[in-house]
N, C-alpha and C positions, 0 to 999 in steps of 0.2 A: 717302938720296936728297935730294937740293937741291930746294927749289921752284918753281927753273927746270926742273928735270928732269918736276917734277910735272906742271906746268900742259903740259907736252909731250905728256903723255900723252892726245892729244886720240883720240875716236873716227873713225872715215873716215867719209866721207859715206856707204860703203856701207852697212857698221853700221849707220850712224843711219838711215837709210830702212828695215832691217829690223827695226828695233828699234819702228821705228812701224808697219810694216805687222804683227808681230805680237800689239802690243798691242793697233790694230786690229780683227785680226781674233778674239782675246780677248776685246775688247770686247764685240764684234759680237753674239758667241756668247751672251758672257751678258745681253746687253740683249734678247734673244728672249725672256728668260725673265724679267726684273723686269717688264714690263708687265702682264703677266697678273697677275701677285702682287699686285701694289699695288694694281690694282683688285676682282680678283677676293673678294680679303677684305672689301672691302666692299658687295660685293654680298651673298657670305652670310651679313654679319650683318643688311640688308637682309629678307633670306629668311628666317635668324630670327626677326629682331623680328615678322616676319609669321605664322610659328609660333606664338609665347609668344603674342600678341593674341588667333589665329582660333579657339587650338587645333585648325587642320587637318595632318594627318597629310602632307599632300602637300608642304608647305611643308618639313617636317623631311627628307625625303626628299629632296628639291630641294636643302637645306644638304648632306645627305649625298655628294648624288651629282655635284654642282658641286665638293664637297671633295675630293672624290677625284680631281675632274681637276688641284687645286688642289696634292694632294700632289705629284703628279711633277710640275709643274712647279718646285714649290718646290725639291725634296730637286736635282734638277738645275740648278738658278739657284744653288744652294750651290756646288756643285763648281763651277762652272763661275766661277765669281767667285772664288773661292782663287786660281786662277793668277796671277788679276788682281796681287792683294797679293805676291806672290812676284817680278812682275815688276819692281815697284819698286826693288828692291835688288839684282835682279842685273841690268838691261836699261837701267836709270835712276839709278845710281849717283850722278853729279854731280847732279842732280834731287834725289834724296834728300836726299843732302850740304849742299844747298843752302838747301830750305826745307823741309824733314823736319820743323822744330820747329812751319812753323804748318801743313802738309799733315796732319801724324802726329795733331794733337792731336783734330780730330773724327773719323781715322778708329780712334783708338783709343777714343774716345767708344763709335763703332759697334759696335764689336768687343766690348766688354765691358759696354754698359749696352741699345742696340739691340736688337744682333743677339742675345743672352741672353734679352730678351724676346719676341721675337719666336720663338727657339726652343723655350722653356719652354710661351707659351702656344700653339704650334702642336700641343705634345705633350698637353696641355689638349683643346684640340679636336677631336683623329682620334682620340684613346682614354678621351676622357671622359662620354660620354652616357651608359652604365650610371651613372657614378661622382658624377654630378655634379646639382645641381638644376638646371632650364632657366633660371633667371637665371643661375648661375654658370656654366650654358654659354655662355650669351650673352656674358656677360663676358669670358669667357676667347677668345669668335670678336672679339669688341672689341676688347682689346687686343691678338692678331694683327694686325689691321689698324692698329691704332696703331703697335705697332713696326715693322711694313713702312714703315711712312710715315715714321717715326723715322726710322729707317734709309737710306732714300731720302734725307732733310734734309740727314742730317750728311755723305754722299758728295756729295751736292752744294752743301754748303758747303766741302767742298774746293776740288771741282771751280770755283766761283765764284770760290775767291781764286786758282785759274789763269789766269780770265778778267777780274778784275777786284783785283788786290792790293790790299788794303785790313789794317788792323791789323798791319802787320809794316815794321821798320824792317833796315836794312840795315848791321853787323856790321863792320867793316873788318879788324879784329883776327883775329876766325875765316872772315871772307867767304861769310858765312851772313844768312839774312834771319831775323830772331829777331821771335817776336810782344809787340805792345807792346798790342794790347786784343782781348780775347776778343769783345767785345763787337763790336766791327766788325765783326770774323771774319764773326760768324755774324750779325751783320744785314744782312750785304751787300749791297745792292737785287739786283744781279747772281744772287747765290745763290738769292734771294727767287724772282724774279723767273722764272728758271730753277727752282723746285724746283714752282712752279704750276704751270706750264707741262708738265714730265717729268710729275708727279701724274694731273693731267688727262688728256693723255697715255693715261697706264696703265690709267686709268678708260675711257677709251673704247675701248681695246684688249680690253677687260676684259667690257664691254659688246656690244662685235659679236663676242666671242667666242659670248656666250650667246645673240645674237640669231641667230647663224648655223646654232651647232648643234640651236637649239629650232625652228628654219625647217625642219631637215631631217627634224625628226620629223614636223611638222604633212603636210610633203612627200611623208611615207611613209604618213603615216595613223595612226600612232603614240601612244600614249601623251599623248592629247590635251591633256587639261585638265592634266597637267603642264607638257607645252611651251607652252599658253596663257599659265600664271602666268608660267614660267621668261622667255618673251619678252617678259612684257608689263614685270617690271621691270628686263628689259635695256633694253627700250625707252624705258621712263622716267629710269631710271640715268641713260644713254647720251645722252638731251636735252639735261638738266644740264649734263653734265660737258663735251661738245660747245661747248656757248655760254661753259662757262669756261674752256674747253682755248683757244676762238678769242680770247677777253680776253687771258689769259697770252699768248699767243703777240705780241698787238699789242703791248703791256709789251715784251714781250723784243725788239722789233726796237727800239722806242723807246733803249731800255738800250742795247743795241748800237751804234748810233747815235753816241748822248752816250760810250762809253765804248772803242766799238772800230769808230771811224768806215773802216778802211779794210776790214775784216772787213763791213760795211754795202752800202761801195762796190764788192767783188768780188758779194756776195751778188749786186746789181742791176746789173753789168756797166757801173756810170758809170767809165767812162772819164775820163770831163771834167767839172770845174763847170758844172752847170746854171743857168740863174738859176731863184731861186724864182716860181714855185712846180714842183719839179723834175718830170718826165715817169716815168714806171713801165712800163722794158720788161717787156711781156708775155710775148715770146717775144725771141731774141737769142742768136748763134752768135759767141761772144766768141774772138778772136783772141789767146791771151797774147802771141805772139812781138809781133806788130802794136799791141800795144795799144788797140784799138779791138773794136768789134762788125762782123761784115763783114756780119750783116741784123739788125736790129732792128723791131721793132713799138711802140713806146710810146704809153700812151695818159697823155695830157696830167693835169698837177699829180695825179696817185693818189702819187707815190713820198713827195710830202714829206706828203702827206697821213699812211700809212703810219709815216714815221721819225720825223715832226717835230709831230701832229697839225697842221699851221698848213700857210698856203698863202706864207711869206713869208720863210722858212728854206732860206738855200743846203743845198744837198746838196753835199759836196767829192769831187771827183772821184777816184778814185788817182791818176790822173800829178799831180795839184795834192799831192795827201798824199807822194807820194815826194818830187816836185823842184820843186814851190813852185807857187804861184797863178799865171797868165797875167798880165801888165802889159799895161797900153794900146799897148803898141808889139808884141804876141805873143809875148817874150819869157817867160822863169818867173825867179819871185826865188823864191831860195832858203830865204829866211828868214820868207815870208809863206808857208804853205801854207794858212793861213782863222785866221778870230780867232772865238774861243769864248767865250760869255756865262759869267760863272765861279761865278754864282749857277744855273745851267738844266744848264749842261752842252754847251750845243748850240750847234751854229756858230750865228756872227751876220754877218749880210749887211751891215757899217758900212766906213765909208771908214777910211784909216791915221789922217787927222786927227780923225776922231770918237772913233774908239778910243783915240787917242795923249790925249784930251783929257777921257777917263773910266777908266785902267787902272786903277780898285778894281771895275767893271764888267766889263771886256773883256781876255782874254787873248789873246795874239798866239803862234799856236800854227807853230813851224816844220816845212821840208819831213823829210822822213827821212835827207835827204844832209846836214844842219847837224848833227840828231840825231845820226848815226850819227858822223861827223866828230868833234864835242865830247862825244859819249861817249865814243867811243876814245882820244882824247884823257885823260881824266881816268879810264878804268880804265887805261892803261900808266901813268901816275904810279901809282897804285895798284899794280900789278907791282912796278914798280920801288923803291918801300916794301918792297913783300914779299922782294924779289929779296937788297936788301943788309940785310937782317938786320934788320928794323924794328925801332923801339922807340915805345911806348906803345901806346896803343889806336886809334888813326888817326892818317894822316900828318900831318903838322906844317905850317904855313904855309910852305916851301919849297917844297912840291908845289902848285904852283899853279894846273893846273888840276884837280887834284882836290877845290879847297879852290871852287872855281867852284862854288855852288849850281846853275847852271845846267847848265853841263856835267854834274857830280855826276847830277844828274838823268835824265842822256839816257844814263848808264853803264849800260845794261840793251841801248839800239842798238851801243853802240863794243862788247859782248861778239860781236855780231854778227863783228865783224874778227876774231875768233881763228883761227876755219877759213878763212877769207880769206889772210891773214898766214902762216900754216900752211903752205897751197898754193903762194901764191908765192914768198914767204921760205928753207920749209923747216923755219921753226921761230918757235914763236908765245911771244914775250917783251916788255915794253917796249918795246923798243928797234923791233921791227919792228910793233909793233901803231903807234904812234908814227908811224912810217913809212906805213902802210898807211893811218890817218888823215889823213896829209895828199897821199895819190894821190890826185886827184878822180875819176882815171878807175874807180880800184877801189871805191872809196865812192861810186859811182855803181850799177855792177857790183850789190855789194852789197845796194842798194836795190830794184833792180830786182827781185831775185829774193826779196825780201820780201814780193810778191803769193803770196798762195795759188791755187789752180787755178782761175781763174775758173769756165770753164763748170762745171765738176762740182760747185762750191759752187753755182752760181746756178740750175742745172736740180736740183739738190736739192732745194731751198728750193721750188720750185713744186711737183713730186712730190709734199713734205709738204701745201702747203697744198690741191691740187687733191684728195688724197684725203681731206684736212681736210672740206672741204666736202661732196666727194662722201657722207662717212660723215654728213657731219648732215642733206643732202635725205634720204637713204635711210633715217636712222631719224622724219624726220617723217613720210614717206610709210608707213612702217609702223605708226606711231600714229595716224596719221590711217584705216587699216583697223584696228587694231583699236579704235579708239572707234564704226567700223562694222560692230565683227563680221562682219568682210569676208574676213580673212587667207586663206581658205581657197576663198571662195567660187564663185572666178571665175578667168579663164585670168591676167587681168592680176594679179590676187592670188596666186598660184601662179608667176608669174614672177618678181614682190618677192621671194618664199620663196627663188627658187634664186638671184638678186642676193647674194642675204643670206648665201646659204650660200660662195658663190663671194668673196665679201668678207672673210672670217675673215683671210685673210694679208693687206689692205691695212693696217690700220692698224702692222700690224708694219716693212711695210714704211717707212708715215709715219715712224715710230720711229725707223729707221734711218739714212733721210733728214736728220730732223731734226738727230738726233746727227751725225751727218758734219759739216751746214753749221756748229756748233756746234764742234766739235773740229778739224775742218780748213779753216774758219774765222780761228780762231786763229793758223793758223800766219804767220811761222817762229816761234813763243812756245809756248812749255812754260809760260812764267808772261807773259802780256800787259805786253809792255812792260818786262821786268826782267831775264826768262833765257831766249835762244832756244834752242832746238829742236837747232843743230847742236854742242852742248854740251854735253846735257844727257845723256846718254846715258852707257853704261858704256864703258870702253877694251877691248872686246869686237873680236875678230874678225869679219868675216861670217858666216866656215862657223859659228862658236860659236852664233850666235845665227839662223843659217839651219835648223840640224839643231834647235835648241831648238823654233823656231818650226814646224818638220816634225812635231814628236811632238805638241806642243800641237794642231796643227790636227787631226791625222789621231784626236786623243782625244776632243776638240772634235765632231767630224762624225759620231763613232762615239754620243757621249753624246747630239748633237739627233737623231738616228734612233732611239734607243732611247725619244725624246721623242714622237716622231711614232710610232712603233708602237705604245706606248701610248696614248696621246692615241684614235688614229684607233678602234682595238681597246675601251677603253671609250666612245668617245660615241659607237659605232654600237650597242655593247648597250646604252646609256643608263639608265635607273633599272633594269632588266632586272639591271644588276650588284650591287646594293644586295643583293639575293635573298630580298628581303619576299614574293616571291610574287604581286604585286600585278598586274604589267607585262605590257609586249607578251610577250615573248618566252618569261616564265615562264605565263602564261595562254597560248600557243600550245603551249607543250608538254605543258601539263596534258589539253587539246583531244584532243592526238594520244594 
C-alpha cells in the first residue's frame, strides 16, 4: 500500500463522534469510581492512626467497616478502567500511533509499578488484621493510599501532555512525537496543577461520602458514638481538602489561561476582547451559531481577576483567537490575535510599537486562520516528502515551507485540513491539503468550528464550582454543630443531617462536571495544539464502533448498579455488618 493510500485512510466524522462519545461515556463510568478511592484511603488511614493512638475498639471498626465500602468500589473502578486501556488501540489508533511513545511511558509506569502497589497492599489490608501487627497494618492502609495517589499522578501526567505538550519533539522520518525529557513529562505545571486539583477532588468526594452516610445514622438514632467519630473526621478531612480543592482549581484556570487561552474564552463565553480589567459572566446563554451571548449578567473585573490574578490583563476573546484582534477602523487583522508576555505566559495589553521595540519580552501571537493556513502549508510539503519516496531523516531545504520554523510550528493547525480537504477534494494529499490552505473561505470554515460547545463547557464549569462551594458552607456548618454538640439536637440540626445525606451524589457530579470542562474543553485536540481530534481516531466504521460502544455501555450500567445495590445494602446495615455483635441491628436482634 502506498502512503498516499495510507494517510486516505481517514475516519468519517461519524466515527470520530462515536469514538468520543464512547470513550466518554467510559470515562464517565469509571471516574464515579476513582474519587471515592483516592480519598477514601486516606481517610482510613486517618481512622487508623486514630486506632493505634486511642487503643479504642470503635476506631478499628470504623477502618473496617469504611473498607468495606472501599472494597467494591475499588474492585469496580478496576473493571471499569480496563476498557479505558483497550480503547486506545482499537478506537485511537492514529492517537497511538502517534504519541504512544510519550502517552505509553507513565501509563506503563502505572501499570506495572502503581497499580502493583496499590494492588498488593490492598490485599495487605482486607485480609491482614489477624496476620499482621497494627503498625504494619497501618503501613500497608498507607501505602494504599500512596499508590492510589500514585496512580492518579501518572494518568494524569498523561493526561497533562494532552493538554499541555511538553518534553516531546516531533519525528519527521516516522511522523511520531518521540520524548526528548522525562523530566518535563512529568513536571508539567498543567499535569501538576490538574493532579491537585482531581486529588482534592477525590478527597472531598470521599469526605461527604462519609458525612452523608454517618448523618443518616445519627438520623435514625443509630450507632451513635460511631457515626460521631465517623462524621466528625469527615468533617475535618473534608475542611482541608475543600480549601485545597478551591486553591488547585484557581491554579488551574490561571494554567488554562496562559496555555489554552481559547478553552478559557469558551469556559466564560468571551466572545470579544474585553479591555482589562475583564467582566465575569455570571450567568449567559451563549449562541455558538451567532457568536455572541443572547443574555448575559457580568459582574465587573472578577474574570481577570480569576485567570490573570491582576486587574490590568486583557482577556482574548474567541473571535480575536480565531480571526485576529479588532483594529481601530473595526476591522480584525489576521495576524495580530494578542501579544503574550514570553516570560508570564499571559497576554499583555501593549501597543504593536512597544512590543515591536522589546520582542525578547513580547510575542506576537497570531489568529487561527494564519495558524491553520501556514501549518497546512508546511505539513503538505511534509506529504509530499513522504509521498515521493523521501530520503534522509527530514525534508531538505527544497521544502520550504516546511523548513519555516514558523510555519513548522502551527503544523499541528494545517492537520486540521485533512478532514476538510477529504470532504471537499475527495482525497486528503499534498497536493489538495496545499489547495485547501490557500481557500480563505475553507480555512475560515475550519476555524470556525474549532470552538468547542460553548454553553455546555461554560454552565459545566459553574455546576462544578457552585457545588464546590456549596460542599464547603455545608461542611463548616456541620463543624460548627458539632463543636456545639448540636448535630442532633434541634429541628435545624436535623435538617443539616438530611442536606448531608441528600448531598452524597453532588460532589460526583462536581467531578463530572469538571472533567467534561476539562476534556471537552480541549477540543478539537487529542494533543493541544499538535493533533486534532478529527484524526486521531481509528479507520473504524460507525456500526463497528456504535455495537462496540452498545456492549460497553449496557456492562457499564449493569456493573454501577451492582455498585449502588451494594453500596446502598451495606451502609443501611452499617457497622451491623462487621458482626462483632456490638451494633444496632445485631443488639436489636439479641433484644427480640
Amino acid at each position: 500500500m502506498s502512503y498516499k493510500e495510507k494517510i486516505n485512510m481517514l475516519p468519517t466524522l461519524m466515527s470520530v463522534d462515536l469514538a468520543r462519545l464512547q470513550f466518554g461515556l467510559t470515562a464517565s463510568f469509571h471516574f464515579l469510581f476513582v474519587p471515592l478511592t483516592l480519598g477514601l484511603t486516606w481517610i482510613l488511614f486517618t481512622m487508623e492512626l486514630m486506632y493505634i493512638r486511642t487503643g479504642k475498639e470503635v476506631y478499628k471498626d470504623m477502618v473496617k467497616f469504611w473498607g468495606k465500602l472501599l472494597g467494591i468500589n475499588f474492585a469496580l473502578g478496576i473493571i471499569t478502567g480496563l476498557t479505558m486501556e483497550f480503547e486506545f488501540g482499537t478506537n485511537w489508533s492514529y492517537y497511538s500511533q502517534s504519541v504512544g511513545d510519550i502517552f505509553g511511558t507513565p501509563l506503563a509506569i502505572e501499570g506495572l509499578a502503581a497499580f502493583m502497589l496499590e494492588s498488593t497492599f490492598a490485599g495487605l489490608f482486607f485480609f491482614g488484621w489477624d496476620k499482621l501487627t497494627k503498625k504494619q497494618h497501618l503501613l500497608s492502609t498507607f501505602c494504599l493510599a500512596i499508590g492510589s495517589s500514585f496512580s492518579a499522578l501518572l494518568i494524569l501526567v498523561a493526561n497533562g501532555y494532552m493538554q499541555h505538550p511538553v518534553g516531546s519533539e516531533f519525528v519527521a522520518s516516522t511522523m511520531r512525537m518521540e520524548t526528548v525529557s522525562l523530566l518535563d513529562l512529568f513536571l508539567n505545571h498543567t499535569a501538576q496543577t490538574n493532579f491537585g486539583h482531581v486529588m482534592t477532588a477525590g478527597y472531598t468526594t470521599a469526605a461527604i461520602f462519609v458525612i452523608g452516610i454517618s448523618a443518616f445514622y445519627l438520623i435514625r438514632g443509630r450507632d451513635i458514638a460511631f457515626a460521631k467519630r465517623s462524621i466528625a473526621i469527615g468533617l475535618g478531612f473534608g475542611l482541608i481538602t475543600c480549601i485545597v480543592a478551591i486553591i488547585f482549581g484557581d491554579a488551574n484556570g490561571v494554567d488554562a489561561f496562559r496555555v489554552q487561552p481559547l478553552k478559557m474564552a469558551a469556559i466564560e463565553a468571551e466572545w470579544d476582547t474585553s479591555k482589562a480589567p475583564a467582566a465575569f459572566n455570571a450567568v449567559a446563554l451563549p449562541s455558538q451559531k451567532e457568536q455572541k451571548n443572547n443574555f448575559d449578567v457580568p459582574i465587573p473585573a472578577v474574570l481577570g481577576l480569576i485567570a490573570t490574578h491582576s486587574t490590568d490583563t486583557e482577556i482574548p476573546g474567541i473571535k480575536a483567537i480565531l480571526y485576529g484582534k479588532k483594529t481601530a477602523d473595526g476591522t480584525r487583522d489576521p495576524n495580530l490575535a494578542y501579544y503574550r508576555d514570553i516570560k508570564t505566559g499571559q497576554t499583555a495589553d501593549v501597543s504593536p510599537e512597544d512590543a515591536a521595540a522589546d520582542p525578547s519580552k513580547y510575542e506576537k501571537v497570531p489568529s487561527a486562520l494564519v495558524m491553520i493556513k501556514e501549518g497546512g502549508l508546511a505539513y503538505a510539503d511534509l506529504l509530499k516528502w513522504r509521498e515521493t519516496g523521501h530520503s534522509g531523516d527530514t525534508p531538505d531545504s527544497s521544502y520550504t515551507n516546511y523548513n519555516n520554523p514558523t510555519y513548522q510550528k502551527y503544523m499541528g493547525f494545517g492537520k486540521m485540513l485533512v478532514q476538510a480537504a477529504q470532504e471537499k477534494y475527495g482525497v486528503a494529499d499534498s497536493a489538495t491539503i496545499a489547495k485547501a490552505a490557500n481557500d480563505p473561505e475553507l480555512v475560515r470554515a475550519v476555524a470556525t468550528n474549532m470552538v468547542p460547545d460553548v454553553a455546555s463547557v461554560f454552565w459545566s464549569f459553574r455546576i462544578m464550582v457552585f457545588i464546590g462551594f456549596f460542599m464547603f458552607t455545608l461542611i463548616v456548618v456541620g463543624l460548627i454543630l458539632l463543636a456545639r454538640n448540636a448535630l442532633t439536637s434541634n429541628a435545624f440540626s436535623r435538617f443539616i443531617l438530611r442536606v448531608m445525606i441528600w448531598s452524597i451524589p453532588l460532589p460526583y457530579i462536581a467531578c463530572i462536571a469538571g472533567w467534561y470542562v476539562t476534556e471537552h474543553g480541549r477540543q478539537p485536540w487529542t494533543v493541544y495544539d499538535q493533533l486534532p481530534t478529527s484524526i486521531s481516531s481509528s479507520a473504524l466504521t460507525a456500526a463497528d464502533v456504535g455495537t462496540s460502544m452498545a456492549i460497553f455501555f449496557l456492562i457499564d450500567t449493569a456493573l454501577f448498579a451492582v455498585m449502588v445495590f451494594l453500596m446502598f445494602k451495606y451502609a443501611r446495615l452499617g457497622p451491623s455488618s462487621l458482626g462483632t455483635g456490638k451494633y444496632y441491628f445485631e443488639q436489636n436482634k439479641k433484644s427480640k
